[in-house]
N, C-alpha and C positions, 0 to 999 in steps of 0.2 A: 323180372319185369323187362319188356322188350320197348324200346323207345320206335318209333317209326322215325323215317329219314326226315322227312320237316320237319317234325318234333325235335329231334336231334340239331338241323338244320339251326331251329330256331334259338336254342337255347345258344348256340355256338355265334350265334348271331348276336345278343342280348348280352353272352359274358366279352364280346368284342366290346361292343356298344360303352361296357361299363367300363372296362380298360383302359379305353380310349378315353371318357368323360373323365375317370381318379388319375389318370396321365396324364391330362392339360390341365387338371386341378394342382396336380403338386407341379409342374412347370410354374403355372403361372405363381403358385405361391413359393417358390424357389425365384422365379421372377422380382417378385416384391421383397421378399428380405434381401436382395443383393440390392437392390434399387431405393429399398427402404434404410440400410444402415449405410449405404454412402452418403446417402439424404441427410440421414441424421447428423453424421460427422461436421459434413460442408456447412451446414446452418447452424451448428452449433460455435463453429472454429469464427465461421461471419460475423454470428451474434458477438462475441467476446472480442474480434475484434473492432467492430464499429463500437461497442463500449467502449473501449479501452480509447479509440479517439475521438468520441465524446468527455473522456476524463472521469469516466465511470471510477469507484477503485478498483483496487486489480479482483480482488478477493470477490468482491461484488459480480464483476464478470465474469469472473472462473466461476462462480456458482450459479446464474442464469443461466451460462453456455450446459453446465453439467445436467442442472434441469429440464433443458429443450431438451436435450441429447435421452434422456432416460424416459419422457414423456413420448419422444418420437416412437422410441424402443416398443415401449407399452402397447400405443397404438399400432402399430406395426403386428405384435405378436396376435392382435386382437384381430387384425384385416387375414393375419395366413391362416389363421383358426375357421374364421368365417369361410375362406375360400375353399377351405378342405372338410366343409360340412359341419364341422363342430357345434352345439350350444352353447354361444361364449357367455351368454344371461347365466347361465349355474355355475358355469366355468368362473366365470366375477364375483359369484355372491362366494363362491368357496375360497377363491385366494382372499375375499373380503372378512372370509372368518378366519381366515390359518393369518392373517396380518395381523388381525386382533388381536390371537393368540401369540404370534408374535413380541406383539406391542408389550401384551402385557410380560411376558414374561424380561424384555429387554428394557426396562422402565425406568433403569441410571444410562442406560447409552440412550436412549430415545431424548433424554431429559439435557442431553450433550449436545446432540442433533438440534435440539429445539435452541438451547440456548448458540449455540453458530450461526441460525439462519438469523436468528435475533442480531448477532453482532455484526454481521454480512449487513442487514437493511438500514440498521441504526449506526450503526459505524460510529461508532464512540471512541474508536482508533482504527489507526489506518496502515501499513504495511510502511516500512521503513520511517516510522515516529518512536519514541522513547517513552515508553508505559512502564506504571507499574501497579503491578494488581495483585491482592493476596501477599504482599511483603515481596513478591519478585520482582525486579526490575529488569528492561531490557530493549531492548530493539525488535519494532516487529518486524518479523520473516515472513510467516505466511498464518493466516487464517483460515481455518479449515472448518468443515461441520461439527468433528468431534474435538478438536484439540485445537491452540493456539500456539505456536513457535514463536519463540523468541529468543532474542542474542546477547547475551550480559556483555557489562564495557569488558570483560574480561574475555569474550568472545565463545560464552558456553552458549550449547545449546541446551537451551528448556522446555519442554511441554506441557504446558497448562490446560487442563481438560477444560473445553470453554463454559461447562456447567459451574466452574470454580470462578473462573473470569468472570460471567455474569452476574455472579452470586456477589461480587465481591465490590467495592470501592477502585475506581478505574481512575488513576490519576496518568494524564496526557501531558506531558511535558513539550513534546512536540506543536501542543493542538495551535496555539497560539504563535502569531509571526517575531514577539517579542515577549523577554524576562526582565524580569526584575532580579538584580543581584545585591543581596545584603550584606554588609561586608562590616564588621564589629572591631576596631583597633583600641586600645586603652593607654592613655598616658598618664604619666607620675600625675599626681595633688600639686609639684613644684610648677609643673612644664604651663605656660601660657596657651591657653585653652583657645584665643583667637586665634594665633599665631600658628597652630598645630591644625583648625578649619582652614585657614587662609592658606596653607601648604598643600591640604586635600583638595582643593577648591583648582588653583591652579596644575595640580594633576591631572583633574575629571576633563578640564578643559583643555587640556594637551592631548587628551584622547579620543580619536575620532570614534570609535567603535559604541561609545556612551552618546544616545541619543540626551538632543537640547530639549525636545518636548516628548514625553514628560519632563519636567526640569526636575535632575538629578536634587536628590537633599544630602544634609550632611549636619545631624542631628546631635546634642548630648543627650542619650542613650540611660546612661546610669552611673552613679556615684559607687564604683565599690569599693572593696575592703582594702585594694593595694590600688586602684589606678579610675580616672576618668573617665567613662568608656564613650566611645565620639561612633555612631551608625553611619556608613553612606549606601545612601538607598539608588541606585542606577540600572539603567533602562538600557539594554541592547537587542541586540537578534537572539532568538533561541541559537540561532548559530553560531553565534559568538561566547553564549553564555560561560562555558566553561572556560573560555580563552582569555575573556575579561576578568573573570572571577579569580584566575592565579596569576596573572601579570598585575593587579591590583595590587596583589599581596604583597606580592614581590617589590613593587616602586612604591607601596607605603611604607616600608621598613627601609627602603633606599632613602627617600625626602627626608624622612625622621632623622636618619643618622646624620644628611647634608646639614639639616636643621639645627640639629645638638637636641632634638626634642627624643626624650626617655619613652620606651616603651616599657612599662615595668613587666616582673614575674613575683609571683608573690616566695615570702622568705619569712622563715622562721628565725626565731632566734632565742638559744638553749641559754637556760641562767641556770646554775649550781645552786640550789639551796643550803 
């Protein structure tokens, strides 16, 4: 089959035409993904940190910033499809079934995923607070989608799948700006039972770390088998708490001994039949 020279002409003209059109297509959508993920970056690092000084928590932030960032993503891949002639409508409903499939098939990590965004919004503990959830105790480090870090006083690291964490009883040791410290001493049945309060009494008051309101108490507790037992119930900083709770200890058994007041141990005693 012989072409004539227009006809030739033309066609040579037509596969220019369209070269040129699929050349400024991928330009320009090479254009938009450099233009589109720097976008993304900047607005997402913006977003987390004008959170961050609004006093967002951190966890909170880093997970909005990551959001923006993946939704930008998204729409992005959707605008370079579009510019390069794609159907992105069946292109959608397909990744909308292969997610399904997905979904189902990954249905314990999805159920991790779920339970993180949960503890991100609700914030029932917060990044450097003293939790303890599922019998673990610890310091939180970081809050993630699927896992939570945390730091025992011993300084281990743990990871708590946050499906467990939420599932579980979340005691926040941190949450509040003050503790209560319980503290249980027992004296002999001999020892003068005012005289042994009236010693505790001018200790509490020697220490500034024991707030006056609430006003500390200093209770008889329980009568047992070898000794008196005397409660002092005291209010300090969670930040204190620990600091007060052993220097107590410590200047209860010092008073006592200044005092002459017994702190008994219980004691047997063997008779020969």
């Amino acid at each position: 089959m012989n072409l004539s020279t227009e006809t030739l002409q033309t066609l040579i003209n037509q596969g220019m035409d369209m070269m040129v059109h699929f050349g400024a297509s991928i330009l320009v959508a090479v254009v938009i993904l450099i233009v589109g993920l720097r976008a993304a970056t900047i607005i997402a690092k913006r977003l987390e940190s004008q959170l961050l000084k609004n006093e967002f928590d951190a966890s909170l932030a880093y997970f909005l910033a990551m959001a923006t960032r993946i939704g930008i993503k998204i729409l992005l891949v959707v605008a370079i499809l579009n510019q390069l002639g794609f159907a992105t409508a069946s292109l959608l409903a397909a990744l909308g079934a292969a997610g399904l499939a997905i979904g189902l098939a990954l249905q314990g990590t999805l159920s991790h995923v779920a339970a993180g965004i949960m503890l991100i919004l609700f914030r029932p503990m917060k990044v450097g607070q003293y939790v303890e959830v599922g019998g673990v105790g610890g310091t939180v480090k970081h809050i993630g989608l699927m896992s939570t870090e945390l730091a025992t006083v011993q300084n281990v690291q743990i990871f708590v799948p946050n499906g467990n964490v939420w599932a579980s009883t979340i005691k926040n040791y941190s949450h509040h700006n003050t503790r209560r410290v319980d503290l249980t001493v027992g004296i002999a049945y001999e020892d003068d039972i005012g005289m042994a309060m009236r010693v505790l009494q001018a200790m509490i008051d020697n220490e500034v770390r024991i707030k006056k309101d609430p006003k500390p108490q200093i209770l008889v507790a329980n009568l047992g088998e070898s000794s008196v037992d005397i409660v002092m119930r005291l209010w300090t900083t969670s930040d204190d708490y620990w600091d007060v709770h052993f220097d107590m200890i410590k200047k209860t058994k010092e008073e006592f001994d200044s005092a002459g007041i017994t702190i008994p141990y219980p004691q047997r005693v063997m008779r020969q039949l």
